[in-house]
mmCIF file as gemmi writes it, N, C-alpha and C atoms, coordinates in Angstrom:
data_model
loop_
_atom_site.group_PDB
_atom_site.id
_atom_site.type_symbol
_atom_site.label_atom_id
_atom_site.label_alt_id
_atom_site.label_comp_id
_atom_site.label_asym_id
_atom_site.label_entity_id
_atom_site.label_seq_id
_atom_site.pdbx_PDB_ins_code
_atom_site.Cartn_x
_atom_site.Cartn_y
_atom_site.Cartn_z
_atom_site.occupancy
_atom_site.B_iso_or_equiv
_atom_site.pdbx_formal_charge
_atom_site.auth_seq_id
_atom_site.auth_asym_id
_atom_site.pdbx_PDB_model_num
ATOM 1 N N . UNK Axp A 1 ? -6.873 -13.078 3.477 1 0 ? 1 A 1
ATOM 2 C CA . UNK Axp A 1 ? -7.166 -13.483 4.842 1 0 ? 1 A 1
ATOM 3 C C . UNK Axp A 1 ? -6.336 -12.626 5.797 1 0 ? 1 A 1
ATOM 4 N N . UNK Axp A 2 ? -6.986 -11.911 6.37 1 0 ? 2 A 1
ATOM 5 C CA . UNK Axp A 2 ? -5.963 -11.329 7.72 1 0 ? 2 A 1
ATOM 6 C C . UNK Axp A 2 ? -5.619 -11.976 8.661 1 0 ? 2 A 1
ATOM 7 N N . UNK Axp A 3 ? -4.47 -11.5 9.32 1 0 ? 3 A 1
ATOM 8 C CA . UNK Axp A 3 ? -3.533 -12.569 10.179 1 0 ? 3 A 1
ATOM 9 C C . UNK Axp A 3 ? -3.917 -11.211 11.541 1 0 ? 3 A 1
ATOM 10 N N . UNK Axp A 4 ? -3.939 -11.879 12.279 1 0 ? 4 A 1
ATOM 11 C CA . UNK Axp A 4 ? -4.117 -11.489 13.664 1 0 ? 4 A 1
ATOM 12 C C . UNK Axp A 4 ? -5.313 -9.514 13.41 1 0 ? 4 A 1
ATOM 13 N N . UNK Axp A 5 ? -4.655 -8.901 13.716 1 0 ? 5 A 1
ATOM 14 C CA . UNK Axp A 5 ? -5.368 -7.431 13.591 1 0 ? 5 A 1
ATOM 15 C C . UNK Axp A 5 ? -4.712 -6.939 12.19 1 0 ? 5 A 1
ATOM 16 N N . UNK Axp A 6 ? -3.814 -7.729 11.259 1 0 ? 6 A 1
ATOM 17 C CA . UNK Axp A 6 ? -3.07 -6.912 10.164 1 0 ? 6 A 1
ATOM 18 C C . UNK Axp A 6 ? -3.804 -7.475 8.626 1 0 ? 6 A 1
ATOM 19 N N . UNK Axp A 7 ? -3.538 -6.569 7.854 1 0 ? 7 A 1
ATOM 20 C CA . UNK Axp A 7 ? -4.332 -6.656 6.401 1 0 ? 7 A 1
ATOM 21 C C . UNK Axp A 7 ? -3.314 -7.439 5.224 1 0 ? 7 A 1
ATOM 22 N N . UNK Axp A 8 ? -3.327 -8.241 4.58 1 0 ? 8 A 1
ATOM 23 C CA . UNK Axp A 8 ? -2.395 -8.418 3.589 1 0 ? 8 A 1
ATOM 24 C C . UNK Axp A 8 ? -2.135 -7.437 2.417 1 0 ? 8 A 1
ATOM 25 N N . UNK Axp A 9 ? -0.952 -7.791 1.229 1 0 ? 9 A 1
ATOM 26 C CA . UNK Axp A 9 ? -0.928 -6.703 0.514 1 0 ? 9 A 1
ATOM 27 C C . UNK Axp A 9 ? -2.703 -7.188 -0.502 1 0 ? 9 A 1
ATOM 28 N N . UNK Axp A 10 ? -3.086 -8.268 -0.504 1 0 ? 10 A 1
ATOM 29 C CA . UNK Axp A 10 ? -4.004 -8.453 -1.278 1 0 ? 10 A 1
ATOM 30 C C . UNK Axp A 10 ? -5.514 -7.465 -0.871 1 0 ? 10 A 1
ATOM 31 N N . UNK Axp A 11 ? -5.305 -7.533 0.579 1 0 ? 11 A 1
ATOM 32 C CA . UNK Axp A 11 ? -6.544 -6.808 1.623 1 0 ? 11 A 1
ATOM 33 C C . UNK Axp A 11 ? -6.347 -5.081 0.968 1 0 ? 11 A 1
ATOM 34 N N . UNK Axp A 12 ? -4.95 -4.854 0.891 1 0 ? 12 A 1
ATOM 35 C CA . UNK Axp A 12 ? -4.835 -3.357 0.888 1 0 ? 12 A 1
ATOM 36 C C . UNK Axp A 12 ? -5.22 -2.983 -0.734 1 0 ? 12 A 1
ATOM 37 N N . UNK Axp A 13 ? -4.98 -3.932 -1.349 1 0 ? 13 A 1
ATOM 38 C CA . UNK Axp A 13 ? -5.447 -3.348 -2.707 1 0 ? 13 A 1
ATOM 39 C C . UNK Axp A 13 ? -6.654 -3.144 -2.783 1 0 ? 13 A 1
ATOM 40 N N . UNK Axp A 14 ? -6.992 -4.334 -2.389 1 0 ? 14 A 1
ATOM 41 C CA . UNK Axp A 14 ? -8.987 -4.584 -2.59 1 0 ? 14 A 1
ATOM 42 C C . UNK Axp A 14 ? -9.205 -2.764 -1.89 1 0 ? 14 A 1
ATOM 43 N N . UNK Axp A 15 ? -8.989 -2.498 -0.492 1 0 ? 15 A 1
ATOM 44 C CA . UNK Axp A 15 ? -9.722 -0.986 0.195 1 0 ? 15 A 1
ATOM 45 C C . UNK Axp A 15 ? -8.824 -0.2 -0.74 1 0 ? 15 A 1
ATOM 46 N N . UNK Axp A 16 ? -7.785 -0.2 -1.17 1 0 ? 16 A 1
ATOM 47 C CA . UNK Axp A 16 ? -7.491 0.906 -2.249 1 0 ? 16 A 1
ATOM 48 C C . UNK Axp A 16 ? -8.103 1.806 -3.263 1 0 ? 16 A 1
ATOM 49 N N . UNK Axp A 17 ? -8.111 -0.085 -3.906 1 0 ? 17 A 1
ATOM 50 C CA . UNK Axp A 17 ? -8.981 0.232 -5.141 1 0 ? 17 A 1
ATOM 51 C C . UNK Axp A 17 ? -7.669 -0.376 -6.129 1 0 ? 17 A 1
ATOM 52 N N . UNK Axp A 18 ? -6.749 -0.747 -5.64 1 0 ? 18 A 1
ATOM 53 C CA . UNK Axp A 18 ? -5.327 -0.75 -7.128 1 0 ? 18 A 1
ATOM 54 C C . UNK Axp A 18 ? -5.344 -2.312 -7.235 1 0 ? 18 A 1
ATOM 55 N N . UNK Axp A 19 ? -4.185 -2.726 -8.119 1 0 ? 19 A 1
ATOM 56 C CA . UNK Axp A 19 ? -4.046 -4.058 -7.965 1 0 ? 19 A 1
ATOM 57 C C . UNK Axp A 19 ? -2.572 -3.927 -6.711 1 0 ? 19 A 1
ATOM 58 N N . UNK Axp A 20 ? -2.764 -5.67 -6.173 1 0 ? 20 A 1
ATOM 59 C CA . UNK Axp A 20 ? -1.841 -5.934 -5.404 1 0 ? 20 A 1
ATOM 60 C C . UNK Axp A 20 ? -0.188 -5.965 -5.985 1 0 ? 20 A 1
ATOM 61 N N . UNK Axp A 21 ? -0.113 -5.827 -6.895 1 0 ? 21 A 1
ATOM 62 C CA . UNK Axp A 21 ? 1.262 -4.916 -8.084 1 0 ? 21 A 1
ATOM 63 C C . UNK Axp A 21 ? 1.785 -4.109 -7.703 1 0 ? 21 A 1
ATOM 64 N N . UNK Axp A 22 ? 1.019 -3.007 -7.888 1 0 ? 22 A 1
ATOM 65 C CA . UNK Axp A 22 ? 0.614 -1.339 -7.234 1 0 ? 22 A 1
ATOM 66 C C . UNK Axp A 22 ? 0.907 -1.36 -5.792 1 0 ? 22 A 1
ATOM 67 N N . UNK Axp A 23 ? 0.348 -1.936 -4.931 1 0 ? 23 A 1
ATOM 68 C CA . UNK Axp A 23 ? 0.714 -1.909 -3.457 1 0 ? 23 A 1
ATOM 69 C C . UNK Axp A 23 ? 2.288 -2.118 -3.245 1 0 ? 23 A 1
ATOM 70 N N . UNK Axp A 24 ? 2.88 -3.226 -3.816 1 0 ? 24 A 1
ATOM 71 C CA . UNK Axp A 24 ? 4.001 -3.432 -3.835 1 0 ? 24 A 1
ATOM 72 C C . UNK Axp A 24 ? 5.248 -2.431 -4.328 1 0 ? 24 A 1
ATOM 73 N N . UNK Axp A 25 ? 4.647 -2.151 -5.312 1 0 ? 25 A 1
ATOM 74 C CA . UNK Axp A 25 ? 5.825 -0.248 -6.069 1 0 ? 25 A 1
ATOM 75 C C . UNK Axp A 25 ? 5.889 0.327 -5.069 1 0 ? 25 A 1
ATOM 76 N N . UNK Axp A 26 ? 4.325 0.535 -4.608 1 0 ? 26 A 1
ATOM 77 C CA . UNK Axp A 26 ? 4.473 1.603 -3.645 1 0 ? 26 A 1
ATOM 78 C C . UNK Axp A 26 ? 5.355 1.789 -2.219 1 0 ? 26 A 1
ATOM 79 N N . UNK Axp A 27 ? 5.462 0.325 -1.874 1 0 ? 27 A 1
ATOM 80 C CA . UNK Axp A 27 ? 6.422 -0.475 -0.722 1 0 ? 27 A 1
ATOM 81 C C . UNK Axp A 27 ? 7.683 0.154 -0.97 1 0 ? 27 A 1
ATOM 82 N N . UNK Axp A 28 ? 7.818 -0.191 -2.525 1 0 ? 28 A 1
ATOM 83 C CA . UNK Axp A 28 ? 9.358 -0.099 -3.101 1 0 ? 28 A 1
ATOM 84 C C . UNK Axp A 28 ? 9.961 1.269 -2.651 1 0 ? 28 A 1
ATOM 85 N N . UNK Axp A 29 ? 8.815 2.067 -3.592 1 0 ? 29 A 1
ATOM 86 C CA . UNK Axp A 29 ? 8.825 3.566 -3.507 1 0 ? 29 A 1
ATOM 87 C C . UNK Axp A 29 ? 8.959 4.301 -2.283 1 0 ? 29 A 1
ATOM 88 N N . UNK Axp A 30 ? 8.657 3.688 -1.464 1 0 ? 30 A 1
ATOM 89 C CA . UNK Axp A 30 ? 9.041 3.872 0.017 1 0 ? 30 A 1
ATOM 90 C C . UNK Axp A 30 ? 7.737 4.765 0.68 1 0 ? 30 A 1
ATOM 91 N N . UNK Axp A 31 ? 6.935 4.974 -0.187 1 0 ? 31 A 1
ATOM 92 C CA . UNK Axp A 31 ? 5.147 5.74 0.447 1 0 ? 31 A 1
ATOM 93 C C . UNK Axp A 31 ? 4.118 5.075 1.473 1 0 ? 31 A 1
ATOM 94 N N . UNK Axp A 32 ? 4.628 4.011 1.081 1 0 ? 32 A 1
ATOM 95 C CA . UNK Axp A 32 ? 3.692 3.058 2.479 1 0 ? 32 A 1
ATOM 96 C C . UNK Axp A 32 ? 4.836 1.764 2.519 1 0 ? 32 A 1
ATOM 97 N N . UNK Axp A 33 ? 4.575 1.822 4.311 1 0 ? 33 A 1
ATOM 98 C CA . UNK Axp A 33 ? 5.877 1.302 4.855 1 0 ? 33 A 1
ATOM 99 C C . UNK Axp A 33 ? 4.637 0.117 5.91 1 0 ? 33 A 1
ATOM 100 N N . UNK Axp A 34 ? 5.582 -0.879 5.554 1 0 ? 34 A 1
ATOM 101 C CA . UNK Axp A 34 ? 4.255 -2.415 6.385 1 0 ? 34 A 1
ATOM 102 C C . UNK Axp A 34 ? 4.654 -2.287 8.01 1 0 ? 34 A 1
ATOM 103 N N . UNK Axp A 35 ? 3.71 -2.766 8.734 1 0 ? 35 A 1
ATOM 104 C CA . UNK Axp A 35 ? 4.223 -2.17 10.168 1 0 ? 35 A 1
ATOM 105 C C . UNK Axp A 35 ? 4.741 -3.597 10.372 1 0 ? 35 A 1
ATOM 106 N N . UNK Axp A 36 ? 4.702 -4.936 9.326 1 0 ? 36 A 1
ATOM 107 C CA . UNK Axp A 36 ? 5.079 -6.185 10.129 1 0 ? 36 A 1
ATOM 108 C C . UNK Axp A 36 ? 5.532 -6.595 8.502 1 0 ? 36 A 1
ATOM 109 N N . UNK Axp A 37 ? 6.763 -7.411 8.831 1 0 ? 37 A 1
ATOM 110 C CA . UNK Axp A 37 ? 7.157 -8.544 7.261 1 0 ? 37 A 1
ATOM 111 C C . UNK Axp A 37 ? 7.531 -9.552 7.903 1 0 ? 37 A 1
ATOM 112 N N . UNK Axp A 38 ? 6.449 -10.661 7.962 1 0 ? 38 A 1
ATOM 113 C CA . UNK Axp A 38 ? 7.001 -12.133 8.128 1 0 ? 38 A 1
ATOM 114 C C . UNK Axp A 38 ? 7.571 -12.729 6.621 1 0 ? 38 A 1
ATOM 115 N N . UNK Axp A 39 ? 8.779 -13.645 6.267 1 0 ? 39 A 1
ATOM 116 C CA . UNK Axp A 39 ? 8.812 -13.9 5.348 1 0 ? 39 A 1
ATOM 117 C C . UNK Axp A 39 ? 8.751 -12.715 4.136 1 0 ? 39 A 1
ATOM 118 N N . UNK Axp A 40 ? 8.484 -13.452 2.693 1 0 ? 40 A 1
ATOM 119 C CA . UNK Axp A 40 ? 8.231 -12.517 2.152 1 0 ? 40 A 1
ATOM 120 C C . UNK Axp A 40 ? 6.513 -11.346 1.737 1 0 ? 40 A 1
ATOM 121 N N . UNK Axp A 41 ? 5.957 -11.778 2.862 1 0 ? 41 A 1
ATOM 122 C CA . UNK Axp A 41 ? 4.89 -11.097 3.221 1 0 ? 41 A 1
ATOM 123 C C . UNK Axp A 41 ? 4.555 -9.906 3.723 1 0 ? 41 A 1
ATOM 124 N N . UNK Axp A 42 ? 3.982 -8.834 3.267 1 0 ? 42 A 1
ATOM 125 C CA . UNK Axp A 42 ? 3.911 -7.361 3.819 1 0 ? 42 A 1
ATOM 126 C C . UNK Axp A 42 ? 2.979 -7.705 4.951 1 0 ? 42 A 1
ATOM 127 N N . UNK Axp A 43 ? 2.501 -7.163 6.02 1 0 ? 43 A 1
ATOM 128 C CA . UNK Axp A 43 ? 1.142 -6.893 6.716 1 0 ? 43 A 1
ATOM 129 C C . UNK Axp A 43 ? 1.145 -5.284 7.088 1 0 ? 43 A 1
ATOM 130 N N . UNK Axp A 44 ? 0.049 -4.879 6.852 1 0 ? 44 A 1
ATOM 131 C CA . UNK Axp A 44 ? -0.155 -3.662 7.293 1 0 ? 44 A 1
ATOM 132 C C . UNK Axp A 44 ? -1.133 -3.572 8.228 1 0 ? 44 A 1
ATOM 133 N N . UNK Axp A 45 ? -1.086 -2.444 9.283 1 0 ? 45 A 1
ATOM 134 C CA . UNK Axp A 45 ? -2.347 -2.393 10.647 1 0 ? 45 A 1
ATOM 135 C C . UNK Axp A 45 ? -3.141 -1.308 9.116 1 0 ? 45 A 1
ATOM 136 N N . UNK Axp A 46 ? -4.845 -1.255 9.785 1 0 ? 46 A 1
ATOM 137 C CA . UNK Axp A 46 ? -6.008 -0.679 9.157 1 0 ? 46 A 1
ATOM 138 C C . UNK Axp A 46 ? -5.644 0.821 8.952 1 0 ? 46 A 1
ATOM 139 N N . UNK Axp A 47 ? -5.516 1.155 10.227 1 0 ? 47 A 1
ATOM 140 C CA . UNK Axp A 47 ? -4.508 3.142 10.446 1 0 ? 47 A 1
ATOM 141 C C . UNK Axp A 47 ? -4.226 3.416 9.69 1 0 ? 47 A 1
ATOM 142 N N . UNK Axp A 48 ? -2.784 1.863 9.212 1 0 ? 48 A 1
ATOM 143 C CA . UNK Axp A 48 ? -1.939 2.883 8.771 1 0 ? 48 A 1
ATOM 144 C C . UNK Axp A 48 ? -2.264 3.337 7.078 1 0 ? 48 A 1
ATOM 145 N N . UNK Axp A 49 ? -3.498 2.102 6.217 1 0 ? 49 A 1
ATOM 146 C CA . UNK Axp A 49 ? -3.881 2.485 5.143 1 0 ? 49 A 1
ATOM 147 C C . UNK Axp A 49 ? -4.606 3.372 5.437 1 0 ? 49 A 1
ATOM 148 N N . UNK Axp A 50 ? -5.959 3.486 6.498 1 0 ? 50 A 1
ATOM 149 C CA . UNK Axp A 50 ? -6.261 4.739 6.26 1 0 ? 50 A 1
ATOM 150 C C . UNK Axp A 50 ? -5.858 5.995 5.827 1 0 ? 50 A 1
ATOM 151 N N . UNK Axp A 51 ? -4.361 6.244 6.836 1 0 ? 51 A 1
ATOM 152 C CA . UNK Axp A 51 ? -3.458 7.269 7.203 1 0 ? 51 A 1
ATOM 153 C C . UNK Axp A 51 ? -3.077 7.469 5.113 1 0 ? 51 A 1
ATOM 154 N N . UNK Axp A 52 ? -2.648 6.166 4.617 1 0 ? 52 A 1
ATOM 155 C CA . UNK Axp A 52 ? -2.584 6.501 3.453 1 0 ? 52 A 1
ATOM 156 C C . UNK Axp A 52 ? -3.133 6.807 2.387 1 0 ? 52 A 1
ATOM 157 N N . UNK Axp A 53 ? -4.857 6.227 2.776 1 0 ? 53 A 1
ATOM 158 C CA . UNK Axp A 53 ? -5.537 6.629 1.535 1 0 ? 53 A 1
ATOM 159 C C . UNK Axp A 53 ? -5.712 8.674 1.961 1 0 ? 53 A 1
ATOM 160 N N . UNK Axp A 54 ? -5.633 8.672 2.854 1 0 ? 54 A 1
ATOM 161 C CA . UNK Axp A 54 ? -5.781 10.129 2.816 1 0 ? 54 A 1
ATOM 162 C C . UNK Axp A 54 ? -5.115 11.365 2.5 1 0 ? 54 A 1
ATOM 163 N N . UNK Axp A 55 ? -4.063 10.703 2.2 1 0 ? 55 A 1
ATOM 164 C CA . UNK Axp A 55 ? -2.987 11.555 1.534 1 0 ? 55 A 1
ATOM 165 C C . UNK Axp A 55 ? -2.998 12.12 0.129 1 0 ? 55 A 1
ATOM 166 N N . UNK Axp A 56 ? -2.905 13.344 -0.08 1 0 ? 56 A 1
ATOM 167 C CA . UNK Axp A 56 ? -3.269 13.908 -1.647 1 0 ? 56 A 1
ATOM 168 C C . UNK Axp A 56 ? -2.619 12.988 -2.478 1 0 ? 56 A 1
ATOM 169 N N . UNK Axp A 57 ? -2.825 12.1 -3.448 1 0 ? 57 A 1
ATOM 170 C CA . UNK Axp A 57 ? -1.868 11.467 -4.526 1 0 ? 57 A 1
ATOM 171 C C . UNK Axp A 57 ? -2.589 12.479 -6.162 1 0 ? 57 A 1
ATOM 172 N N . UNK Axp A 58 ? -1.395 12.725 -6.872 1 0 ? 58 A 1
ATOM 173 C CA . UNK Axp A 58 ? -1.554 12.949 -8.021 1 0 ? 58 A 1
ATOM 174 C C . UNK Axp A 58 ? -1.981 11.883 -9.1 1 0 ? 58 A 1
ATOM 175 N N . UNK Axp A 59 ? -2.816 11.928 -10.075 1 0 ? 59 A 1
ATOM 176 C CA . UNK Axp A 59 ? -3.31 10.722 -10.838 1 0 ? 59 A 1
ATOM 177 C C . UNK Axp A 59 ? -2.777 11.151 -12.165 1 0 ? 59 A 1
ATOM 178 N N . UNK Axp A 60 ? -1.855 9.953 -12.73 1 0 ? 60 A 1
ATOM 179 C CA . UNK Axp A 60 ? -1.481 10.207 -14.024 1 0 ? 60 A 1
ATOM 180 C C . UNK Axp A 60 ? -0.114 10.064 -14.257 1 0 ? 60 A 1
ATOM 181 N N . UNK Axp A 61 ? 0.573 10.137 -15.346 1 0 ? 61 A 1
ATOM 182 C CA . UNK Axp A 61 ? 1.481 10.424 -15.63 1 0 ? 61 A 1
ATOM 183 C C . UNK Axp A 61 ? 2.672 11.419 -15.132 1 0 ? 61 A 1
ATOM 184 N N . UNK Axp A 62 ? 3.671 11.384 -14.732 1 0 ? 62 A 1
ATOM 185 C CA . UNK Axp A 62 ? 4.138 12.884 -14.389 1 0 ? 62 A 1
ATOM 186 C C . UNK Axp A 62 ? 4.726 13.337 -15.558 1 0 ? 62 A 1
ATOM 187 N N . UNK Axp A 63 ? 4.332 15.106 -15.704 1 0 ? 63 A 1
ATOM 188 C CA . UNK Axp A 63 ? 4.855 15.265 -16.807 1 0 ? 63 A 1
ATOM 189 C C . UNK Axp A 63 ? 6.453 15.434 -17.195 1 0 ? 63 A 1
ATOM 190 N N . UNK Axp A 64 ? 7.216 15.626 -18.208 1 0 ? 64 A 1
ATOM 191 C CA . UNK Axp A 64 ? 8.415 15.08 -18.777 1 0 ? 64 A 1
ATOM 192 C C . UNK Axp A 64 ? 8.78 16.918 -18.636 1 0 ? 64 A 1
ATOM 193 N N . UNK Axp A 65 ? 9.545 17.213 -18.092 1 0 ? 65 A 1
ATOM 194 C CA . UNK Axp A 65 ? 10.195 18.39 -18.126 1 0 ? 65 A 1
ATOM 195 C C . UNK Axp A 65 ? 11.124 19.044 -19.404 1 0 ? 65 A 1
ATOM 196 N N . UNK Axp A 66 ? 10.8 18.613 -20.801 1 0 ? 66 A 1
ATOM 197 C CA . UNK Axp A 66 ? 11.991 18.724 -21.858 1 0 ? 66 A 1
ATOM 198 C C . UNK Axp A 66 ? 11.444 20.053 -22.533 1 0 ? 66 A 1
């Protein structure tokens, strides 16, 4: 359910495509940053996933440098 104009982390997975898991690493990881945290709740504006799905991401594993 969106709260005012903002998406939940559940909203951002669904337009992703990932699970709402995944959205959260990515929080961690510091690659997508929520423009609002009530509680322990992310919200993100629409932009700013756009802004992120458009970003080159690599798919896979990274490889092990040994």
């Amino acid at each position: 359910m969106a709260i005012g104009n903002y998406l939940t982390t559940d909203e951002v997975a669904e337009i992703l495509g990932i699970t709402p898991g995944r959205v959260r690493q990515i929080v961690v990881d510091g690659r997508l940053v929520p423009d609002e945290k009530i509680g322990n709740a992310n919200l993100f504006t629409r932009e700013n996933i756009d802004n992120f799905a458009k970003l080159e991401r690599k798919n896979g594993r990274p490889k092990n440098d040994k």
